[in-house]
N, C-alpha and C positions, 0 to 999 in steps of 0.2 A: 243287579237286577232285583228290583222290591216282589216277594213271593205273593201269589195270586192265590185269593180265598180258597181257591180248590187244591190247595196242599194246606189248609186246615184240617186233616183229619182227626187231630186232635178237640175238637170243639168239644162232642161230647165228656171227652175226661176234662176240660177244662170248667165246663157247667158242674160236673160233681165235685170239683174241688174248693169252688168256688160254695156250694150249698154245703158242704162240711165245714167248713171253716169257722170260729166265730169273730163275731164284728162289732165294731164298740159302736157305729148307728145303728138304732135300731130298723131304720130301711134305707133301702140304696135310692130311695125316690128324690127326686130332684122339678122344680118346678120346672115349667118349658115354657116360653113365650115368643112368638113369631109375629117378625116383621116384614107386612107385605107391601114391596112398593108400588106404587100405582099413579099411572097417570093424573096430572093434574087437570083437573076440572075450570081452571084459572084463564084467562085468557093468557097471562103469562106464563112460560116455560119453564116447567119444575117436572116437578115428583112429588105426590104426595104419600103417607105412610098411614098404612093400616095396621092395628095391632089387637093382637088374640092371646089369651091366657089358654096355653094347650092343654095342662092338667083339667081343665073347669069342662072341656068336650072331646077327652078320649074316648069317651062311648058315640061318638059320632064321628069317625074316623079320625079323628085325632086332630081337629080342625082345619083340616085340609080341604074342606068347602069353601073357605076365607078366597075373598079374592083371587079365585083357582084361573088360574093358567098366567096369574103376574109372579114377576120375580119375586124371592124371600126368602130370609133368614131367618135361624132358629137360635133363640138365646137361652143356654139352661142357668138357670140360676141356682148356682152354690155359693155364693153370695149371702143367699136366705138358707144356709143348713141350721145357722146354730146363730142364738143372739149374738153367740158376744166371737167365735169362731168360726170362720168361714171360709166360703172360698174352696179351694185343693186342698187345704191345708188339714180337714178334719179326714180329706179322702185317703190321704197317704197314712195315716196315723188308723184310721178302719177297720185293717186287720194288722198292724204292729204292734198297736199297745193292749191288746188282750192278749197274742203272744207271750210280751212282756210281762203281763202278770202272771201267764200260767209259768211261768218260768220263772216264774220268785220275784219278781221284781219289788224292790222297795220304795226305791228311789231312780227317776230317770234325770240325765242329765243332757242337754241341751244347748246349742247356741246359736246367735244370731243378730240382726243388727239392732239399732234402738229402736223402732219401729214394727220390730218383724214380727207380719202375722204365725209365721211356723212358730214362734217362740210362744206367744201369747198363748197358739190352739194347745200346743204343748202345758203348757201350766193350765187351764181350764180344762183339759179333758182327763188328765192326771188327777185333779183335784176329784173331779166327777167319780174317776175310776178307785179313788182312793191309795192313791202314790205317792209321793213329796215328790213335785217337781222342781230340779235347780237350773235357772234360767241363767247362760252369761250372756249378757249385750254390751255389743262392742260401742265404745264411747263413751260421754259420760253421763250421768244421772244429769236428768231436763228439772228445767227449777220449777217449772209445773207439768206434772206428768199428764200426760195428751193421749187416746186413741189406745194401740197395741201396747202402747210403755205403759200404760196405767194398766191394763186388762194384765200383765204377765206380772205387774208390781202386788195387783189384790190377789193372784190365785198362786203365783210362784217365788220361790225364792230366791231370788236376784241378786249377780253381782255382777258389778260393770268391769271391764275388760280396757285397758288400756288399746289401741290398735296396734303397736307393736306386740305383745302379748295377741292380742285373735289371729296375728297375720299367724303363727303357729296353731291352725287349731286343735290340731290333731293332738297336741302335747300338751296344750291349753284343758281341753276336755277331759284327758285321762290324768291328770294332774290334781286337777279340783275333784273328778271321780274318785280318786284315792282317798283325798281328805276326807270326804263324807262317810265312804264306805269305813274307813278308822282301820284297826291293827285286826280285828276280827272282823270284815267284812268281805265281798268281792265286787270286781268290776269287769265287766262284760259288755264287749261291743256288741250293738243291735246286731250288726251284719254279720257276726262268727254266730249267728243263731241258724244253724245250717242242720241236713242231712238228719241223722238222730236226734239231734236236739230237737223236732218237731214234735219228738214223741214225750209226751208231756204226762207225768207221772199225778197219781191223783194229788200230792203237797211235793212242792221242790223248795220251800224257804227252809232255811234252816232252824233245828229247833233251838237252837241258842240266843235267838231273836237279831241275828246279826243283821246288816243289812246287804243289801245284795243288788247294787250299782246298775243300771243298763246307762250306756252312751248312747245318744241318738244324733248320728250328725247333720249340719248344718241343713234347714228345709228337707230333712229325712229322705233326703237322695239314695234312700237303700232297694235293696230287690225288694225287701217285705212289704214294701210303702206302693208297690204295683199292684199287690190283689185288690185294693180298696178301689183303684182308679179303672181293674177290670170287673168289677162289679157294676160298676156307674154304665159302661159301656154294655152289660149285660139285660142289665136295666132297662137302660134308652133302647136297645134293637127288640125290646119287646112291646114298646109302646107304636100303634100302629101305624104312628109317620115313621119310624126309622126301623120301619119290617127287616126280615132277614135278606131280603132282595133290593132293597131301595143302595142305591149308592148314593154316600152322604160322606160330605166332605167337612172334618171338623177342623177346625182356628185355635188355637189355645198361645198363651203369650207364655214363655217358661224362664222360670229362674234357674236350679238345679236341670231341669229336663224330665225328668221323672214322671211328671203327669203324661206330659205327650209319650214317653215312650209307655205308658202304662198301657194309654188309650190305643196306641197302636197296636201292641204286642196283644191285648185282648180283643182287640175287630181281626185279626189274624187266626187266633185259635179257636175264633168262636166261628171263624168260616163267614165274615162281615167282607161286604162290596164297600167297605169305608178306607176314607187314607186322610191322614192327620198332618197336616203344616204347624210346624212351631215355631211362632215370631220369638228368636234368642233375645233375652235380657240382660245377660251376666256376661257371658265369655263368648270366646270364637268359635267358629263352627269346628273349625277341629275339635277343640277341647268337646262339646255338645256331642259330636260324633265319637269320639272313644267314651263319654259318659253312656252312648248309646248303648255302646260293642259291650260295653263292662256288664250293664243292667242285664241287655241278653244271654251275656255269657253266665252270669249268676244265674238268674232264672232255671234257665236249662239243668244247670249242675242242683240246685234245690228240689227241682221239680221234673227228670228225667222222666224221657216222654214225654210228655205235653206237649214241648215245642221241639224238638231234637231234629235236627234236619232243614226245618222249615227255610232257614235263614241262611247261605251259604255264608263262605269262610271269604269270598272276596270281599277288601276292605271297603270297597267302591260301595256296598249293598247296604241298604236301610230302611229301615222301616217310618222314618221320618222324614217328612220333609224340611228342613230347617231353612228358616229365611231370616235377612236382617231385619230388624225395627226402624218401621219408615214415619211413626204415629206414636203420640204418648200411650202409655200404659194402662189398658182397659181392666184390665183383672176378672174378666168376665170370658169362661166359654164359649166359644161361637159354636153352634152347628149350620153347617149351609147344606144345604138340599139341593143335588144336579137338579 
């Protein structure tokens, strides 16, 4: 049975942890754009669509004067965070890779396919934060590099990956990891950045100038990659279409899952009337649902109290709704508004 906002008690400690933190965007603000459908005016039988920029009239209820009382949807555009990165993709990475640096990070390493935006945002926001990022993409070097493969070829260090080799990533990742870091350096999974290690000393690099490895796996399907995606969601319930009382039902399409359960697990703690559908990409619903159970179980164990309780131990329970893909690949967040 999916837990109902009012076993959110935790909100409050989830808002301080969320403003202690730091975050590699400088705001969690996201454009909003709503689409209202409305009657056609035609003598023939349609629909016609009205559309409103929501940031341009949050001082005037948050455009909700637009064609009031027709259907409509809310499109947040992450899409438009970053020129050249976008999308989830900088969300999950938000509060990760300042982690990572307070934690010595030198070098982070990465993978993903020829095309992948996590890979790209990974070498552009590295580059930003001052890291060497090493990018592998599976398949081989394009004879004119296009789009994500060009963006991860100017900001990161790149090597292609046979698919026999990616289909092992785990060994793939901490392999090449090794190499970098050399005979005096280390390497460190994002995800073992747990419990103590949060407590982050004023220098953690070492002074022999070694370097000091982080693995990030594949689309940052880690616990750490959720406070970014519950920021967003702290965000949006402040803006005065998606108040603390509106029940709002958000669309998100997932690769990994991670975004959807971010969003979920943060409308939950922050005591939100919201529930999240996530149109699966990658794999089966089982596999999505134990990605679920994993995320929450980590969470909890990192973040005791905040969420402890909320979620029973029946397998059956979820905080997502996962559906199949009946429609190509939007890449864009939906909010709909009951």
């Amino acid at each position: 049975m999916r837990p109902t906002p009012a076993l959110a008690a935790g909100g409050r400690t989830v808002a301080n942890l969320l403003s202690a933190t730091e975050w590699m965007l400088p705001s969690p603000a996201s454009q909003v754009h709503t689409i209202s459908v409305l009657p056609s005016q035609s003598p023939t039988p349609g629909h016609e669509f009205a559309f409103s920029n929501l940031t341009t009239s949050l001082g005037n209820g948050g455009g909700k004067g637009l064609a009031a009382g027709s259907p409509r949807f809310h499109v947040v555009r992450d899409d438009l965070l970053h020129p050249l990165a976008n999308g989830n993709k900088p969300r999950k990475l938000d509060a990760l890779l300042p982690l990572l640096r307070c934690r010595g990070a030198t070098d982070i390493v990465t993978c993903g396919g020829c095309q992948s935006a996590h890979a790209a945002a990974v070498a552009v926001h590295c580059a930003e934060w001052g890291i060497r990022p090493h990018i592998l993409l599976r398949g081989e070097q394009l004879d004119i590099p296009t789009g994500y493969n060009l963006i991860s070829l100017m900001f990161g260090n790149v090597t292609y990956a046979s698919r026999s080799v990616y289909a092992q990533r785990d060994e793939m990742l901490y392999e090449h990891a090794t190499k970098i870091a050399g005979s005096n350096g280390t390497v460190m999974w994002a995800d073992d950045i747990i419990g103590e290690d949060l407590v982050v000393d004023e220098d953690t690099t070492d002074g022999n100038g070694s370097r000091r490895v982080m693995i990030v796996k594949e689309g940052a399907g880690s616990v750490q990659a959720l406070l970014g995606v519950m920021r967003l969601v702290e965000y949006l319930s402040g803006l005065t279409l998606f108040g603390q009382d509106e029940k709002v039902h958000i669309v998100v399409d997932s690769g990994t899952g991670t975004t959807a359960v971010g969003l979920a697990l943060g409308a939950v703690c922050l005591g939100l009337q919201w529930r999240v559908t996530a149109v699966m990409l990658a794999d089966t619903l089982e596999r999505y649902r134990q990605q679920e159970k994993s995320l929450v179980s980590d969470f909890e164990k990192l973040y005791p109290g905040i969420f402890h309780g909320m979620v029973g131990n029946d397998t059956h329970c979820s905080l997502v709704q996962w559906v199949e893909r009946f429609s190509p690949r939007s890449g864009i967040l939906i909010v709909i508004e009951n």
